[in-house]
TIRO-2110 file (N, C-alpha, C; in Angstrom, 1 decimal):
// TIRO-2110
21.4, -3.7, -41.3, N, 1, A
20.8, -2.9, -40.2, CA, 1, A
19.3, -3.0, -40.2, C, 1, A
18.5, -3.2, -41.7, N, 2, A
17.6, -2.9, -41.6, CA, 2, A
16.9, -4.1, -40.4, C, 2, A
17.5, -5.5, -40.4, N, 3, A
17.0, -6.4, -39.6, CA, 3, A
16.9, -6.2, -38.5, C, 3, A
17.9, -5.1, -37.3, N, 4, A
17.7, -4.6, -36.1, CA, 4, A
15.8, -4.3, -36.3, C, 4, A
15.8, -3.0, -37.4, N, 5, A
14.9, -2.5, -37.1, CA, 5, A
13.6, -3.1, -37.1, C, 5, A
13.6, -4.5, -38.2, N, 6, A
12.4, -5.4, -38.2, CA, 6, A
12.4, -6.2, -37.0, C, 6, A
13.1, -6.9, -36.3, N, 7, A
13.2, -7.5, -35.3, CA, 7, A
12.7, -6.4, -34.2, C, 7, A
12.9, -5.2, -33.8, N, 8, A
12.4, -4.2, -33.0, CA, 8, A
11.1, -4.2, -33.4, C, 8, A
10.5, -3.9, -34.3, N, 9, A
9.2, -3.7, -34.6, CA, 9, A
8.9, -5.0, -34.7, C, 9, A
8.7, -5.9, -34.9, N, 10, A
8.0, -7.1, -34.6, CA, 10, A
7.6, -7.2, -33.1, C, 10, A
8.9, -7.2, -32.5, N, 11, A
8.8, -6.7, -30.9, CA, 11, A
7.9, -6.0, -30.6, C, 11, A
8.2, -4.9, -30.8, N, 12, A
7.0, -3.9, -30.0, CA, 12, A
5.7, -4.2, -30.6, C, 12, A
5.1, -4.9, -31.2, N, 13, A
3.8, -5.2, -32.1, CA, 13, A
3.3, -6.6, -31.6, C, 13, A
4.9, -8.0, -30.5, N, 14, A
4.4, -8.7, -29.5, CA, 14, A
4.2, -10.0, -31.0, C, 14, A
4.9, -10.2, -31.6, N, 15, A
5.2, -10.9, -32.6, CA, 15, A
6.2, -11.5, -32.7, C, 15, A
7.5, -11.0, -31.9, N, 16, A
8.2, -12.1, -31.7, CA, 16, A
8.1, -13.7, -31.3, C, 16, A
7.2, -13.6, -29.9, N, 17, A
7.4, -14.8, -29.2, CA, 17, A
6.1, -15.8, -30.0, C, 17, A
5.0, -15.6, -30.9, N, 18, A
4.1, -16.1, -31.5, CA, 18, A
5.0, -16.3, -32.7, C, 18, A
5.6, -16.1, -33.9, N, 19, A
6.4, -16.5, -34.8, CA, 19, A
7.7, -17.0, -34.3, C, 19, A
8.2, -16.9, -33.6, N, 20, A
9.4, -17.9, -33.2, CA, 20, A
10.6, -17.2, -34.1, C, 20, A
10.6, -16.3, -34.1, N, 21, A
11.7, -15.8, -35.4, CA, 21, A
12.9, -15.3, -35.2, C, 21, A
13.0, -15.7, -33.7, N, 22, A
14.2, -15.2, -33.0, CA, 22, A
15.2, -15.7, -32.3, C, 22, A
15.7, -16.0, -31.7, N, 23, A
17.1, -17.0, -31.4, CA, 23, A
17.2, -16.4, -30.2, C, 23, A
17.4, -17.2, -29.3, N, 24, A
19.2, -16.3, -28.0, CA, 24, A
20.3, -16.6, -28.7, C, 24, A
21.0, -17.2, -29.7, N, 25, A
22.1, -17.5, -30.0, CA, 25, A
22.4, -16.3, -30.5, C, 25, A
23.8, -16.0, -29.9, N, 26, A
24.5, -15.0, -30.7, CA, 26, A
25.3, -14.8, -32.2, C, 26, A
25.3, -13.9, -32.8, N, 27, A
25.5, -13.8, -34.5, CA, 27, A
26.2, -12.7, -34.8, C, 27, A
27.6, -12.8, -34.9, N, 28, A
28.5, -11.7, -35.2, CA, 28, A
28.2, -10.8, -35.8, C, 28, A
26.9, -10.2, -36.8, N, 29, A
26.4, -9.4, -36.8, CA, 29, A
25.5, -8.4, -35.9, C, 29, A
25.5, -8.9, -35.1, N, 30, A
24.5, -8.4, -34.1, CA, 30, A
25.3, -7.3, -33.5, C, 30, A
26.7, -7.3, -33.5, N, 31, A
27.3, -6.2, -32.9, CA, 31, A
27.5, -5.3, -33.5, C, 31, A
27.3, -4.9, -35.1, N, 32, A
26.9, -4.1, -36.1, CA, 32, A
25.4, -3.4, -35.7, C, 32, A
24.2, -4.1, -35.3, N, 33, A
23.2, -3.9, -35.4, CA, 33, A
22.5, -3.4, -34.3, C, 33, A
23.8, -3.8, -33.4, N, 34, A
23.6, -3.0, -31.5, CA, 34, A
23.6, -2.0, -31.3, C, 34, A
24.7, -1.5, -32.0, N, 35, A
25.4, -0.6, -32.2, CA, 35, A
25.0, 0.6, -33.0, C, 35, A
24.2, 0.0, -33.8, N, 36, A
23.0, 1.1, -35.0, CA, 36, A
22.2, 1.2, -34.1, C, 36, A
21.8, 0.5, -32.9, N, 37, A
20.2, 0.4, -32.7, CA, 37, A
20.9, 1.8, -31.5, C, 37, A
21.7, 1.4, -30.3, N, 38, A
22.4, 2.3, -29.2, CA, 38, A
22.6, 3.8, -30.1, C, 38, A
23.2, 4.5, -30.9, N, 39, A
22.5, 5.1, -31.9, CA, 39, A
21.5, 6.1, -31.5, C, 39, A
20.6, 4.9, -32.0, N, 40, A
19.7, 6.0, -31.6, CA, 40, A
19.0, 5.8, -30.2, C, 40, A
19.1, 5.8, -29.3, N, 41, A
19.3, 5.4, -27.8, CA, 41, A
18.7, 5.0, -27.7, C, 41, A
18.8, 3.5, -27.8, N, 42, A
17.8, 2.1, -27.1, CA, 42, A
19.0, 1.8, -26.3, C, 42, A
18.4, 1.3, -25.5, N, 43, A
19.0, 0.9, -24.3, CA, 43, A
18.3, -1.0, -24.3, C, 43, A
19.2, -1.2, -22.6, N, 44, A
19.4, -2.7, -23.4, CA, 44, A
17.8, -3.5, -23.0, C, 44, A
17.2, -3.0, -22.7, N, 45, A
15.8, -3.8, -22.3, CA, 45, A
15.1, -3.2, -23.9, C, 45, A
15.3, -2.4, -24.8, N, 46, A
14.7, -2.7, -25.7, CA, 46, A
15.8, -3.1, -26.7, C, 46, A
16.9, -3.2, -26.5, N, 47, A
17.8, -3.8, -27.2, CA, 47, A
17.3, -5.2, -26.6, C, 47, A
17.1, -6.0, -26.2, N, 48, A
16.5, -7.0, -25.6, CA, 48, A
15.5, -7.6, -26.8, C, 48, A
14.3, -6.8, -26.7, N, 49, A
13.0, -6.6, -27.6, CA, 49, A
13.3, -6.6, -29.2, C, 49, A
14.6, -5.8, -29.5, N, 50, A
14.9, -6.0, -31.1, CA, 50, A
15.3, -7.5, -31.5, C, 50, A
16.3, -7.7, -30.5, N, 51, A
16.4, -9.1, -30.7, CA, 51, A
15.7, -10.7, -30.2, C, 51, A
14.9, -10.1, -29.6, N, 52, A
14.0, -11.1, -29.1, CA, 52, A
14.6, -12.1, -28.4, C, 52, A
15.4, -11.6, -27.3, N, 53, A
15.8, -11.8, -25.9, CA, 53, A
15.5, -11.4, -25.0, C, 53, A
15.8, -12.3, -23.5, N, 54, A
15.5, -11.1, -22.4, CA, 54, A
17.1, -10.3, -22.1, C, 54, A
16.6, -9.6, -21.2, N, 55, A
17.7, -8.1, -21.3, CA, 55, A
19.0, -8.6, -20.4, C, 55, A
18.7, -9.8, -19.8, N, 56, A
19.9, -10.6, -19.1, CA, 56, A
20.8, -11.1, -20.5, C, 56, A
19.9, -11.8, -21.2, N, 57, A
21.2, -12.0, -22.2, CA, 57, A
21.8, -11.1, -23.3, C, 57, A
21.4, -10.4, -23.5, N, 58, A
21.7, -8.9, -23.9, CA, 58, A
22.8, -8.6, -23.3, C, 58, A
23.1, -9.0, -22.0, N, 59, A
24.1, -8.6, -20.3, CA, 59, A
25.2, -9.3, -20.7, C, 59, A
24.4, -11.1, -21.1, N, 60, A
25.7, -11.9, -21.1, CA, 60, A
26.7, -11.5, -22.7, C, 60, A
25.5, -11.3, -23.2, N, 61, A
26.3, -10.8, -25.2, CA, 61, A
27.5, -9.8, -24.5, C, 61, A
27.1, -9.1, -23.5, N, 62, A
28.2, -7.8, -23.6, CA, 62, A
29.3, -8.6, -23.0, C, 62, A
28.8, -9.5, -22.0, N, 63, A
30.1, -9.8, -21.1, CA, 63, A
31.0, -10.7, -22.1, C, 63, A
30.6, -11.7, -22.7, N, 64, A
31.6, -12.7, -23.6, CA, 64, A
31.6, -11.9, -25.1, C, 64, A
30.9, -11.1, -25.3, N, 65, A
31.3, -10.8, -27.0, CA, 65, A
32.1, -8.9, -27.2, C, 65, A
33.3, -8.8, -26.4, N, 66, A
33.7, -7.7, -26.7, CA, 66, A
33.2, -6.7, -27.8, C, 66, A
33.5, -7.2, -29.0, N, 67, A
33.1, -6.5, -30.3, CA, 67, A
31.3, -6.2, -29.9, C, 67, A
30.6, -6.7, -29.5, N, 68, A
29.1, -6.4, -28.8, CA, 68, A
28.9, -5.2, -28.4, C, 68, A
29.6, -5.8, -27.1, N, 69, A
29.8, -4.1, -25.8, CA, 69, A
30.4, -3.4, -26.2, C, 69, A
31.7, -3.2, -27.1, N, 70, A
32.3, -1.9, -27.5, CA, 70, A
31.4, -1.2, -28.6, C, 70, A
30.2, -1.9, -29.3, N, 71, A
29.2, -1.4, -30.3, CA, 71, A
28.6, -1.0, -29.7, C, 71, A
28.0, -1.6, -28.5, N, 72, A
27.0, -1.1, -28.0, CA, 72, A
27.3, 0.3, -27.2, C, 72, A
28.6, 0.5, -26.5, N, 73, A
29.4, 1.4, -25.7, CA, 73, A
29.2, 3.0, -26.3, C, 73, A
29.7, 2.6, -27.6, N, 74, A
30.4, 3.6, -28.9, CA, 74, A
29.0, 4.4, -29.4, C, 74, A
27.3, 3.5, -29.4, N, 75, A
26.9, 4.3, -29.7, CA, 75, A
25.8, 4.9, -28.8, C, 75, A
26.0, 4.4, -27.6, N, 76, A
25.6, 5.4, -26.7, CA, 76, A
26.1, 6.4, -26.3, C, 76, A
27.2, 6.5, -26.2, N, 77, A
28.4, 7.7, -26.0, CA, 77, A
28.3, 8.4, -27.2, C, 77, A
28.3, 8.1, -28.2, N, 78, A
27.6, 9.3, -29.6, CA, 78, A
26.3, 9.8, -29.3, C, 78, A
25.1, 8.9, -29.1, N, 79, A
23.7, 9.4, -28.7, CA, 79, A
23.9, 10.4, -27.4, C, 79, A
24.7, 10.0, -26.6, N, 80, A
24.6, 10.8, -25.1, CA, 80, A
25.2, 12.3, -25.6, C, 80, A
26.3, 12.4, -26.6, N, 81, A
27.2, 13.4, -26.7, CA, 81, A
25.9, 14.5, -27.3, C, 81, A
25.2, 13.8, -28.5, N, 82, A
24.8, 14.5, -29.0, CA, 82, A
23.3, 14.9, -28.0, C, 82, A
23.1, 14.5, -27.1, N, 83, A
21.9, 15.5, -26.6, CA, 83, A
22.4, 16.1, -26.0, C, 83, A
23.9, 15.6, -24.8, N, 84, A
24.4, 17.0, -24.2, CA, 84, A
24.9, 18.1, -24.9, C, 84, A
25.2, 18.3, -25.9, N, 85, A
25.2, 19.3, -27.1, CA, 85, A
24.0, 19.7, -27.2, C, 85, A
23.0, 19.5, -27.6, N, 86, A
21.0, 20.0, -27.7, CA, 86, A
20.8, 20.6, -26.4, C, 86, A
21.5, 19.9, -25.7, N, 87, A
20.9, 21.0, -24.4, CA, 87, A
21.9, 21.5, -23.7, C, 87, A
22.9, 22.0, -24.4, N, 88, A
23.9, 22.9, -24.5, CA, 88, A
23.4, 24.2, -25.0, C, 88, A
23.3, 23.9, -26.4, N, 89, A
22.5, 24.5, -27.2, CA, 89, A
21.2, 25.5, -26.6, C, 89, A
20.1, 24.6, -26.5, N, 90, A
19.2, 25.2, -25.6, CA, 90, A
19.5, 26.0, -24.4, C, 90, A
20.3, 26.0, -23.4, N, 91, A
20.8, 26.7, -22.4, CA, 91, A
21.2, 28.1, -22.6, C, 91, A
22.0, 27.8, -24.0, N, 92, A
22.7, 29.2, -24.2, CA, 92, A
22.1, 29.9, -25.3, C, 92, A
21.4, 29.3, -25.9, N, 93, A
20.4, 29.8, -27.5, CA, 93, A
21.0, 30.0, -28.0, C, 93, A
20.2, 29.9, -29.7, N, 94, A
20.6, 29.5, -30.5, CA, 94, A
20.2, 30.3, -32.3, C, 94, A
20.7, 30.2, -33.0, N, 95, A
20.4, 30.0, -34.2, CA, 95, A
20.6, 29.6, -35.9, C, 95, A
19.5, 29.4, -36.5, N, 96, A
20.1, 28.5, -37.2, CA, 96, A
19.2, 29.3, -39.0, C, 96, A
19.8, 28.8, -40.2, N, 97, A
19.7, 29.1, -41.5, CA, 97, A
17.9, 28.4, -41.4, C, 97, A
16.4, 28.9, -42.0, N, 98, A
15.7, 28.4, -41.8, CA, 98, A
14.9, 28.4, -43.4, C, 98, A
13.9, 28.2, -44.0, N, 99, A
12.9, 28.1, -45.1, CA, 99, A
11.8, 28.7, -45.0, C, 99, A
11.2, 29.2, -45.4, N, 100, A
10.1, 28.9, -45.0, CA, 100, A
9.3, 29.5, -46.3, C, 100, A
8.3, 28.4, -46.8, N, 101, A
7.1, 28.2, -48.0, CA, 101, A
6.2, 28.7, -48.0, C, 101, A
5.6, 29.8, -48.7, N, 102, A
4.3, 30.2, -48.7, CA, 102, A
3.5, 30.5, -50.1, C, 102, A
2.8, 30.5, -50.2, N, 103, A
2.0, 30.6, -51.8, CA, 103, A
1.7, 32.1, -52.1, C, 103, A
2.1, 32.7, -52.9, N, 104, A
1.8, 33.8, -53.4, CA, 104, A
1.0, 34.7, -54.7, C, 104, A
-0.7, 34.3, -53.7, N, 105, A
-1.9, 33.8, -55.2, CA, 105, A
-1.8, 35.4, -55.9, C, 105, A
-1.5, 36.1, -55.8, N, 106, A
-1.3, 37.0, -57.0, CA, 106, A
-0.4, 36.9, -58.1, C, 106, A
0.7, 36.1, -57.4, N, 107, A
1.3, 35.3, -58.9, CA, 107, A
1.1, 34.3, -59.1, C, 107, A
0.0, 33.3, -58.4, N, 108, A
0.1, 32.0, -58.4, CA, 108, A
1.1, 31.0, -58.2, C, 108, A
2.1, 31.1, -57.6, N, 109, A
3.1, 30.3, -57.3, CA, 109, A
3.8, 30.3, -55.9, C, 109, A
4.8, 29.5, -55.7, N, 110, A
5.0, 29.2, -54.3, CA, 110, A
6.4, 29.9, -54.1, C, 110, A
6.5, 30.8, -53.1, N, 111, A
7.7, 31.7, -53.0, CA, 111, A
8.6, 31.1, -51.9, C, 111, A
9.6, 31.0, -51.9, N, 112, A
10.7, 30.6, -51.0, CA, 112, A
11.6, 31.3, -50.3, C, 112, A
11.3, 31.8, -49.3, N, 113, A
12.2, 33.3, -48.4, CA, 113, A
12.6, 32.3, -47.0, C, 113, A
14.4, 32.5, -47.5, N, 114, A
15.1, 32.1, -46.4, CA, 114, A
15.7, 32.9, -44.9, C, 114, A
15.6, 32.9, -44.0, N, 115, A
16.0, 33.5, -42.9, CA, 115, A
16.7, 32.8, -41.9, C, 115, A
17.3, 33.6, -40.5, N, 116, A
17.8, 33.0, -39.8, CA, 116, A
16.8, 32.9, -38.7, C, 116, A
16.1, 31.8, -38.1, N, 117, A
15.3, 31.5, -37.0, CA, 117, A
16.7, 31.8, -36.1, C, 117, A
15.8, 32.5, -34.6, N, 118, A
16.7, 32.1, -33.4, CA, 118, A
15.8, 31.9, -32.2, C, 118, A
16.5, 31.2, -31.4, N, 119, A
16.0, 30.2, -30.3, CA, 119, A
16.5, 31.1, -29.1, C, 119, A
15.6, 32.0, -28.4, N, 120, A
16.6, 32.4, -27.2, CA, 120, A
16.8, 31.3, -25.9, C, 120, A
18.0, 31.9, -25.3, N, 121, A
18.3, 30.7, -24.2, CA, 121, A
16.8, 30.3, -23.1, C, 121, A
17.0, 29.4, -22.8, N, 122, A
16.0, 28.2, -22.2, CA, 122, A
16.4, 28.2, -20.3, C, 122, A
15.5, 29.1, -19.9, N, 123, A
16.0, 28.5, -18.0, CA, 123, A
15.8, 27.2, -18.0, C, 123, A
14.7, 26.5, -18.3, N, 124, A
14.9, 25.0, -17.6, CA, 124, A
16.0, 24.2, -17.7, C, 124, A
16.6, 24.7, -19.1, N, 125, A
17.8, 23.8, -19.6, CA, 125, A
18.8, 24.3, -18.9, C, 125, A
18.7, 26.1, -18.9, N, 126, A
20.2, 26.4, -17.9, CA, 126, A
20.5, 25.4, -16.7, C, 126, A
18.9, 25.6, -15.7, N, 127, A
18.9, 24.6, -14.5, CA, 127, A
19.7, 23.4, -14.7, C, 127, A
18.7, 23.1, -15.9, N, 128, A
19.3, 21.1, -15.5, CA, 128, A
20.8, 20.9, -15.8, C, 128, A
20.9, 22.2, -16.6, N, 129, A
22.7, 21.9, -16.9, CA, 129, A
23.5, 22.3, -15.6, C, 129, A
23.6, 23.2, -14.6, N, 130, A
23.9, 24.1, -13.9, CA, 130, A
24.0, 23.0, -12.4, C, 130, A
22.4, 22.4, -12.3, N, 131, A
22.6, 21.5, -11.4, CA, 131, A
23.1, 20.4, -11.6, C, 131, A
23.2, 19.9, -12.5, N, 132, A
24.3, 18.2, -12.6, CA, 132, A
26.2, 18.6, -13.0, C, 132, A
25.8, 20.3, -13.5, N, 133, A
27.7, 20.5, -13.9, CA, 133, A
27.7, 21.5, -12.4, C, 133, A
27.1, 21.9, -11.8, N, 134, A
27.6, 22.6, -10.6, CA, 134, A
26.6, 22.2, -9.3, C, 134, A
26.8, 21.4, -9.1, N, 135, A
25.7, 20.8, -8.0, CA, 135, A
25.8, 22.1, -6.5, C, 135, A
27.5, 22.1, -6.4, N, 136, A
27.6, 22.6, -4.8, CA, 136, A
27.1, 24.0, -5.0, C, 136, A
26.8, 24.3, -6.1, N, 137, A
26.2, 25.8, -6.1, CA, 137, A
24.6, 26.0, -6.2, C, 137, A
24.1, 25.1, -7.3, N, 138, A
22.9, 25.1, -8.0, CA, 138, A
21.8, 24.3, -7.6, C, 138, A
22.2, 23.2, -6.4, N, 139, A
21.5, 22.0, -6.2, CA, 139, A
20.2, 22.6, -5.1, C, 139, A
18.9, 22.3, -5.3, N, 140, A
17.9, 22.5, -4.4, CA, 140, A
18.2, 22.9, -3.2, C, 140, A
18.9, 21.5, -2.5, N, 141, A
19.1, 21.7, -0.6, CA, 141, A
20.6, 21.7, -0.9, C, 141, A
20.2, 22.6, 0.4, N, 142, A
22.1, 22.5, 1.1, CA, 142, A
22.4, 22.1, 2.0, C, 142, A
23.5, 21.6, 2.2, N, 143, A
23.7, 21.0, 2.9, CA, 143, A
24.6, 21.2, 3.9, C, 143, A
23.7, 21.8, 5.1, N, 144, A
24.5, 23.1, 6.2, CA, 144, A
24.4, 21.9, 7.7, C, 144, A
24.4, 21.0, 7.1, N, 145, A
24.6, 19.9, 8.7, CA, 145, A
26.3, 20.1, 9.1, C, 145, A
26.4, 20.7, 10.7, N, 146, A
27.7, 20.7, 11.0, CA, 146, A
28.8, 19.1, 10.6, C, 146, A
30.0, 19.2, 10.6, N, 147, A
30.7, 17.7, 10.4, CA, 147, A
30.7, 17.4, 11.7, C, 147, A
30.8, 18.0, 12.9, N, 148, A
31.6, 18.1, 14.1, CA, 148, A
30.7, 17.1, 14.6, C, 148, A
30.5, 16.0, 14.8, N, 149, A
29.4, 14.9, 15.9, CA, 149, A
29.2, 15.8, 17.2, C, 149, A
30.3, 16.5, 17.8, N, 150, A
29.9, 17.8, 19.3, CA, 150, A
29.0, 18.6, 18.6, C, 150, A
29.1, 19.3, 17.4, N, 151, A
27.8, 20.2, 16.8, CA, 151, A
27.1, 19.8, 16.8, C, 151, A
26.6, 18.7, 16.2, N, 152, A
25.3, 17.7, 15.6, CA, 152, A
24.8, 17.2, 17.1, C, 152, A
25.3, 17.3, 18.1, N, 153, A
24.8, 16.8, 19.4, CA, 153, A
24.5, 18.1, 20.2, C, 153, A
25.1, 19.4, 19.9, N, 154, A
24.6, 20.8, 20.7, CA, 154, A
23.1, 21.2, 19.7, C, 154, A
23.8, 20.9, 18.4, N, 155, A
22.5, 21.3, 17.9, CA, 155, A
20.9, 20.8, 18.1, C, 155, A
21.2, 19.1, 18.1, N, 156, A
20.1, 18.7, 18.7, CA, 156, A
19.4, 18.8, 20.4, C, 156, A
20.1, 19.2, 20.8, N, 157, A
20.0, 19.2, 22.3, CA, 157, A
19.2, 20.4, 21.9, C, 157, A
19.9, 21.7, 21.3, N, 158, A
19.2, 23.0, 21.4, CA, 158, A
17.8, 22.8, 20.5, C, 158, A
17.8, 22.1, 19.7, N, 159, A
16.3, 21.8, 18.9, CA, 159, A
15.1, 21.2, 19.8, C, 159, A
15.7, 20.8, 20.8, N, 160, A
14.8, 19.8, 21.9, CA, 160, A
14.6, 20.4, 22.8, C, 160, A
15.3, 21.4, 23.2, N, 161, A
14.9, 22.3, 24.6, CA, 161, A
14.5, 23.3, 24.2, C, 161, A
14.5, 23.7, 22.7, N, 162, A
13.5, 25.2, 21.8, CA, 162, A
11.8, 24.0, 21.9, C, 162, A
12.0, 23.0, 21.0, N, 163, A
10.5, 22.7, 21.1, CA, 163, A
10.3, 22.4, 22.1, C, 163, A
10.3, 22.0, 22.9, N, 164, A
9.7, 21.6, 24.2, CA, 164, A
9.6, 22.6, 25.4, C, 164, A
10.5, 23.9, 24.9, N, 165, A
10.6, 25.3, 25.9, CA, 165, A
11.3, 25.0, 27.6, C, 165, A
12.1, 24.2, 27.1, N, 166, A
12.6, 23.7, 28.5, CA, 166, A
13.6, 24.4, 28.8, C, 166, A
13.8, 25.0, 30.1, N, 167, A
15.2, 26.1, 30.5, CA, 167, A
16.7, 24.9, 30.7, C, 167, A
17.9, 25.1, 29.6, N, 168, A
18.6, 24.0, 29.9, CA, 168, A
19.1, 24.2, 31.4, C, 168, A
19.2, 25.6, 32.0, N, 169, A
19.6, 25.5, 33.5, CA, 169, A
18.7, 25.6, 34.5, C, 169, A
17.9, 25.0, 34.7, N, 170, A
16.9, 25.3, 36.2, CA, 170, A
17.2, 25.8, 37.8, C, 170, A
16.9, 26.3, 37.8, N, 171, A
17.1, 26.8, 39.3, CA, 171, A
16.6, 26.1, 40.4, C, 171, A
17.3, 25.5, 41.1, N, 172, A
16.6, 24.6, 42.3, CA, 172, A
15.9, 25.3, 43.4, C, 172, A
END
């Protein structure tokens, strides 16, 4: 694995394509090292960059090399799981066993007093959870357009004869 990560960092440092150190050929390990990299959520344009490809063939690795895509699949769906869990977490708050080190120069030494830190719940997180898990409730606009095409054509008629102050019945 560690090679994912040297290959990534050479990359982002713009060393790949001046040392030549890189291949498009595909290497049965690479679906090991996709899979570590997805992980920790790289996605495939810097999955691209680790291996010193462009992100089309990255595309084609998934499409002919099953064992690839199911590495790559497996560890985005662990990375994804575990932030919607964090901001699970954050939504509803939280807490956790904590440390905390301080020096205590009347006896000269370093004292160690453990407690429980807590996190109270987070609105922004409620929101963003609330609007992608309950959109028809939570979502900015509503969406109060009649279905009826006869509505949507009274209603515009009446929008047109309010701005314009026109009487729809005139008197001859």
């Amino acid at each position: 694995m560690d090679e994912g990560f040297r290959r990534l960092a050479l990359a982002e440092r713009g060393l790949v394509h001046s040392l030549r150190l890189l291949c498009w050929c595909y290497r049965q390990e690479y679906a090991e090292q996709a899979g570590t990299l997805a992980l920790f959520g790289l996605i495939d344009e810097q999955l691209a960059k680790a291996f010193g490809v462009s992100r089309r063939t990255v595309q084609n690795w998934q499409q002919t090399h099953p064992k690839f895509a199911q590495a790559i699949a497996r560890g985005k769906q662990v990375a994804d799981d575990a932030v919607e869990r964090s901001l699970f977490h954050r939504a509803r708050g939280y807490s956790h066993q904590a440390v905390k080190l301080f020096f205590d120069a009347r006896r000269g030494e370093v004292v160690r007093a453990e407690y429980l830190e807590r996190f109270p719940p987070d609105p922004t997180s409620m929101i963003y959870w609330l609007k992608n898990r309950r959109p028809d409730r939570w979502r900015d606009h509503r969406d109060e357009t009649p279905a009826d095409p006869s509505e949507i054509a009274k209603a515009t008629r009446d929008l047109v004869l309010a701005l314009f102050r026109v009487d729809p019945h005139p008197r001859s």
